[in-house]
C-alpha positions as CSV (number, residue, x, y, z in Angstrom):
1,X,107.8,82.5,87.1
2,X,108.0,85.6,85.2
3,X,110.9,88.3,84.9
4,X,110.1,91.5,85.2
5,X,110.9,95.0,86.6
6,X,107.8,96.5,86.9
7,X,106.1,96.4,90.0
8,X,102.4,95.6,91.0
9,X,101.4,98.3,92.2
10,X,103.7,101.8,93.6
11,X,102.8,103.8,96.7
12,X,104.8,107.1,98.2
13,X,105.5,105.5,101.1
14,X,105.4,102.2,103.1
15,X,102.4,104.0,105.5
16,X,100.5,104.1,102.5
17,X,99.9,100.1,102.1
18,X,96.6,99.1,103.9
19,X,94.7,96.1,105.2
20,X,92.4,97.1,102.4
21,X,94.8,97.4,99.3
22,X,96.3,93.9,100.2
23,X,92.9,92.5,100.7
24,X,91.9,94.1,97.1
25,X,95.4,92.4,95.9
26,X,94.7,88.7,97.2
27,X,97.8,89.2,99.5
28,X,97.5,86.8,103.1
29,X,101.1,87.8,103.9
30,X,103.2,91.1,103.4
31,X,107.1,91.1,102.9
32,X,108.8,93.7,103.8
33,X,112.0,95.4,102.8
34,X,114.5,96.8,105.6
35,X,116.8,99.8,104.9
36,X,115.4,102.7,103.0
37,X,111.7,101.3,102.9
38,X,111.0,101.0,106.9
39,X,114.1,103.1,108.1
40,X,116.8,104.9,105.9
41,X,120.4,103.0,106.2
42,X,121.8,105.9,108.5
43,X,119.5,105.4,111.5
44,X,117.5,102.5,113.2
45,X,114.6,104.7,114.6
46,X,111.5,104.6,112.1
47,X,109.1,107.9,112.2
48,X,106.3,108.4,114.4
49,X,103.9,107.4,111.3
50,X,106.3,104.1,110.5
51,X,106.2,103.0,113.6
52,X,102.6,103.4,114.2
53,X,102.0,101.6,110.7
54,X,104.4,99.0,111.8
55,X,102.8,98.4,115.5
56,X,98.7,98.0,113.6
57,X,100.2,95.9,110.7
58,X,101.9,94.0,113.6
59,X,98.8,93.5,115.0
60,X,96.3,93.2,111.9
61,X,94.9,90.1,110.1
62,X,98.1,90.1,107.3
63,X,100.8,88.8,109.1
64,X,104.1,91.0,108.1
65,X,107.7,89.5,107.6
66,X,110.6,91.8,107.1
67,X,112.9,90.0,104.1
68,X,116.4,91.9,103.9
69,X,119.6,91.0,102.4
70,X,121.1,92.9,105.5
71,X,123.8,91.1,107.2
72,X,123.9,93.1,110.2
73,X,122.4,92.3,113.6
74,X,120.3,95.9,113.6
75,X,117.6,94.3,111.5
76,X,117.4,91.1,113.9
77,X,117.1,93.5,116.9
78,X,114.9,96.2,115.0
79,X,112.1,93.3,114.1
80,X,112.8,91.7,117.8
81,X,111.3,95.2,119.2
82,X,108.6,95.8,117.1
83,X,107.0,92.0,116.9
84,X,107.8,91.4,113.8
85,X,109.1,88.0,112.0
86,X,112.6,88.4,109.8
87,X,114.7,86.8,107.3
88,X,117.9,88.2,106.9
89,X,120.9,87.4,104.4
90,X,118.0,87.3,101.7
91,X,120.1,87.2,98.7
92,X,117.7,89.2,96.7
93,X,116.9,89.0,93.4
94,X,117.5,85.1,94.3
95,X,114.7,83.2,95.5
96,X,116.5,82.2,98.8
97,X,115.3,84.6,101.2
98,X,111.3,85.0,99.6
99,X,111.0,80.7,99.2
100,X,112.0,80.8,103.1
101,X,109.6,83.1,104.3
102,X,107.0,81.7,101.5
103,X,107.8,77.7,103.8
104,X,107.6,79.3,107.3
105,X,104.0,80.5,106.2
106,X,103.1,77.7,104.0
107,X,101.5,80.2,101.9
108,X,102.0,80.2,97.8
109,X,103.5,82.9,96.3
110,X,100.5,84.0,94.5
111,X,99.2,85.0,97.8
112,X,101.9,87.0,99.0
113,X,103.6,90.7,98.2
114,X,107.2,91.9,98.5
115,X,107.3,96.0,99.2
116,X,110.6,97.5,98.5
117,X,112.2,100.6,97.3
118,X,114.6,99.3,94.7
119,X,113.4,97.7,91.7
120,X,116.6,95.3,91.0
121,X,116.2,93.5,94.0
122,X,113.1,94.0,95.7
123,X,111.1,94.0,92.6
124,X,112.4,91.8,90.7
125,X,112.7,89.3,93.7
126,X,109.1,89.2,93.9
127,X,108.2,89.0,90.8
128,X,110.3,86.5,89.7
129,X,109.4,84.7,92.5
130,X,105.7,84.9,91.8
131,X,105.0,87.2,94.2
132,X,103.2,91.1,93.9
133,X,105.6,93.6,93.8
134,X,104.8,96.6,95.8
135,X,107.5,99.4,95.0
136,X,108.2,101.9,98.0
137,X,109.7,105.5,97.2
138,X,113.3,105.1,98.7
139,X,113.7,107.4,101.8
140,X,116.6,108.7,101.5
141,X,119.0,107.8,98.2
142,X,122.0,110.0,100.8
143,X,125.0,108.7,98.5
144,X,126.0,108.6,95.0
145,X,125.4,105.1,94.5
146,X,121.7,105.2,95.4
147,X,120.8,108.4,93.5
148,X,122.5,106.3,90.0
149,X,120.8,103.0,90.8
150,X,117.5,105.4,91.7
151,X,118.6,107.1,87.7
152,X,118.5,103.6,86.5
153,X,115.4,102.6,87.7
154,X,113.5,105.8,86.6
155,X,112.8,103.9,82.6
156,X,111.4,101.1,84.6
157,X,108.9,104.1,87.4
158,X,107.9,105.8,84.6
159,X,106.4,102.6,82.3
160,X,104.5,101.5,85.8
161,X,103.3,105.1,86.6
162,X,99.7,104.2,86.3
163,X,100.4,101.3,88.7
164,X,100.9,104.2,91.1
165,X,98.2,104.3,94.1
166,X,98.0,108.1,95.8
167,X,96.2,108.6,99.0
């Protein structure tokens, strides 16, 4: 597999991935980062628009499976409300976490996609994993440790900028 730090494809926001985009990417199952890419880290209530997004991908054709390296229970109970399949304790970058999900769909990597918001886990996770890598503006960096990992990643945004997709 391949190591790399630039993504697939970048969108604004989670809401912005589609049935249609992952149909035009060959993806038959969507992983999904948990804290700052569904919900910031300071609250476990999504928007109006996630939660809409989350209840039709919930229900759509591409089955969705959130993949966090979250410890804590909120994720479990999060996913357990909304419908949705999780893997917690993900370990990512490491394979452990994406190789579960990729054996509880029997699905190949090839076929599947990883959307995140940071680029040293979530993206490189997928990618090295053989996965699409679909990088998420984070949605809220509120402390100084996510604004300098968000400064680190900007070399990495700005090579993939025409990866970005705009609605």
């Amino acid at each position: 597999m391949s190591l790399s730090f630039l993504p697939t494809v970048m969108v604004d926001a989670l809401t912005d991935v589609t049935p249609e985009l992952l149909r035009k990417l060959g993806v038959k199952l969507l992983m999904l980062d948990f804290d700052n890419t569904i919900v910031p880290y300071t609250t476990n209530d999504p928007t109006p628009e996630m939660e809409a997004w989350l209840r039709t991908m919930a229900a759509g054709e591409i089955p969705i499976c959130v993949v966090s390296n979250s410890k804590r229970d909120r994720v479990k109970i999060f996913c357990a409300k909304y419908g949705i399949d999780c893997i917690t304790h993900a370990k990512k970058p490491f394979h452990r976490g994406i190789r579960e999900c990729l054996r509880r769909y029997g699905l190949n990597p090839s076929d599947c996609a990883l959307a995140g918001d940071q680029i040293y886990t979530d993206t490189l996770g997928a990618r090295s994993s053989g996965c699409k890598a679909i990088l998420v503006k984070a949605i809220d960096n509120h402390n100084f440790w996510l604004k300098a990992r968000h400064v680190l990643e900007l070399p990495f945004i700005f090579i993939a900028e025409n990866r970005r997709i705009t609605k």
